[in-house]
C-alpha positions, 0 to 999 in steps of 0.5 A, a space after each residue: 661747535 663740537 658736532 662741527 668740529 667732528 664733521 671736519 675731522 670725518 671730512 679730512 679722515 674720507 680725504 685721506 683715505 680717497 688719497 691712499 685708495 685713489 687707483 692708478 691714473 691709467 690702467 689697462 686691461 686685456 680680457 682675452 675671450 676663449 669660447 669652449 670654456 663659455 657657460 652651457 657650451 659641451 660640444 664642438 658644433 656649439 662653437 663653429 660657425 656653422 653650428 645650429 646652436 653657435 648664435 646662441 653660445 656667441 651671445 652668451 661668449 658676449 655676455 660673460 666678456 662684458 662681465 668682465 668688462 663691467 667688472 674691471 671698470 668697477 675696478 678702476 680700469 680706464 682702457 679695456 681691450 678685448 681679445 676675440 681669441 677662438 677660432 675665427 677670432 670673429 664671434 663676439 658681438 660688436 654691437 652687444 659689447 660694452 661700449 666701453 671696451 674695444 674689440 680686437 678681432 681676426 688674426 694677425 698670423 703673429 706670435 701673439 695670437 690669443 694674446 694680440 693687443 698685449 704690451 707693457 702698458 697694460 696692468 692685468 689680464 683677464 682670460 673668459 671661456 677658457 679650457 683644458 689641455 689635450 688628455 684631461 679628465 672631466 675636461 670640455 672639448 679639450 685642446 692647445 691651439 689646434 687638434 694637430 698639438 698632443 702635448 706642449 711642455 716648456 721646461 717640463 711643465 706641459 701648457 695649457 693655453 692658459 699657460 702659454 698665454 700667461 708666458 707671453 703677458 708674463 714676457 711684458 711684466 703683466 699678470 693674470 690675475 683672473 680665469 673663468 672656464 670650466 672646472 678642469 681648466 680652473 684646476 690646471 690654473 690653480 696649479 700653475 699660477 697658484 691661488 689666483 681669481 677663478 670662476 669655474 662656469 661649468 664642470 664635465 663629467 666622463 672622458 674623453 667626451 664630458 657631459 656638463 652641468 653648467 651654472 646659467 649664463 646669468 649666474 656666470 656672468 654675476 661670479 665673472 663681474 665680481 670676480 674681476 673686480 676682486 682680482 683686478 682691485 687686487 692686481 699688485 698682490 700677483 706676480 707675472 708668469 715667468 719660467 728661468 730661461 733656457 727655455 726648452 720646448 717639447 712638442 708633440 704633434 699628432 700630424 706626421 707631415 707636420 713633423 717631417 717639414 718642422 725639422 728644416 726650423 731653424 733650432 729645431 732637434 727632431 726627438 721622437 718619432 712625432 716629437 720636436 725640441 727647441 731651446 732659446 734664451 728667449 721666450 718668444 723664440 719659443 712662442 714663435 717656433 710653436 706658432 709656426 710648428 703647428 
C-alpha cells in the first residue's frame, strides 16, 4: 500500500513538473545562415559559386544549419525558418536540410535582407556562419554587406553584420540568443550582446589575410546542435537588441560614385570625403538608407 501510495505521489509531482516545463505552444525560430563563418572555410573562392571548392563548403554550410535546426527542435520549436543569407542567397542545399525546417532563399532587394522572414512572431534568432567587420585582426574573409562598406557605425558603435541583423530582429522584439562563426566574430558579439551562446567554428591567424585552424565540420555541427538548444531553452533570459533612438548612422564607403550619387538620399548629409550620416527616429529608416547606399 505504502509502494502504491508513493508511486501516485512521483506520479503527480512528474505532472506537475511537465506542467511548469511545458514549452510554448508555438515558437518560431529563424536561423540566418552566413557562409564565410562555415567550419574549414579560409578564402573567397571556398564561397563563390565558381569556386572549385564551393560544393564542398555549401555541403558543409548545410551541415552546420541542420545543427542548428536539430538543436532548436530539441528545444521545443514548432516552426523553423531558415535564411540562405550569403551571396546568392541560393547555397544551401534544399534536398540536404532537415526536412522540418523551410528554406527562405534569393533576395528580396528589401531592408531585411540576411534577415527576410523576421516578424514579431518569431521567439529567437539563430545566426550559423557568421563573420567579422571589415579591419579585423585574425578575422576570416572579413566584410559588412559588401567590399564597397569600410565602416558602418550607428550612434558610435560600428556594426558587424551581426549587429545590424540583431537591430533589425531587436525592431520586432526578437533576440538573438545564439552566434557560431569564427573566433573574431564571436569576440565582436560578446561585446555587443553581451554573454550569449556562441560557437567559435574556427580562428584566424595574421592579417589581413588569416590562415585557419578549424574544428572538423562533425565537431561544429555537435557544439552548434548543443549550443542551440541551450540557448533557444534559455531564449527569455535574453533581451532583444535595442539602441536609444535618434539613431544616427555613419557610413564610410570605399567607392567614390557611391558616395557622390548618396547625397541626393533624402536625409542624407555628406561628412567627409567618402563619408555620409543619416539620423531617424526610426530604425529601419536606417536600415533602409544603408541598403540603398551601398
Amino acid at each position: 500500500m505504502k509502494r502504491i501510495a508513493m508511486l501516485f505521489l512521483v506520479a503527480l509531482t512528474g505532472v506537475g513538473c511537465a506542467a511548469q516545463l511545458q514549452p510554448d505552444r508555438e515558437l518560431k525560430v529563424l536561423i540566418s545562415v552566413d557562409m564565410e563563418g562555415i567550419a574549414g572555410v579560409v578564402t573567397g573562392e571556398e564561397v563563390r559559386r565558381s569556386g572549385q571548392d564551393y560544393e564542398l563548403f555549401r555541403r558543409i554550410m548545410t551541415q552546420e544549419t541542420n545543427a542548428a535546426v536539430e538543436g532548436a527542435l530539441a528545444a521545443g520549436a514548432t516552426e523553423i525558418v531558415v535564411r540562405d543569407a550569403h551571396g546568392s542567397a541560393r547555397n544551401i542545399l534544399p534536398d540536404m536540410l532537415h526536412p522540418q525546417a523551410k528554406l527562405l532563399r534569393d533576395w528580396t532587394g528589401g531592408a531585411l535582407g540576411m534577415m527576410e522572414g523576421i516578424d514579431e512572431t518569431f521567439g529567437a534568432v539563430v545566426f550559423v556562419g557568421y563573420h567579422a567587420k571589415p579591419g579585423t585582426p585574425d578575422a576570416i574573409l572579413q566584410h559588412t554587406m559588401s567590399g564597397v562598406v569600410e565602416d558602418i557605425s550607428i550612434n558610435g558603435i560600428s556594426m558587424p553584420e551581426s549587429g545590424i541583423n540583431a537591430l533589425i530582429a531587436g525592431h520586432y522584439g526578437v533576440p538573438v540568443v545564439f552566434v557560431a562563426g569564427d573566433q573574431a566574430c564571436i569576440d565582436e558579439v560578446r561585446e555587443l550582446f553581451g554573454d550569449i551562446e556562441t560557437v567559435s567554428v574556427k580562428q584566424g591567424i595574421g592579417h589581413p589575410r588569416s590562415a585557419v585552424l578549424s574544428l572538423h565540420p562533425d565537431e561544429s555541427s555537435r557544439l552548434i546542435r548543443a549550443g542551440v538548444e541551450r540557448a533557444v531553452r534559455a531564449r527569455h533570459e535574453y533581451q532583444p537588441y535595442h539602441l536609444e533612438a535618434p539613431f544616427t548612422m555613419v557610413l564610410k564607403l570605399r567607392n567614390q560614385d557611391l558616395v557622390d550619387a548618396g547625397e541626393s538620399y533624402p536625409g542624407v548629409t555628406r561628412t567627409g570625403e567618402r563619408e555620409l550620416t543619416y539620423t531617424s527616429d526610426q530604425i529601419m529608416d536606417v536600415i533602409e538608407a544603408f541598403t540603398r547606399l551601398r
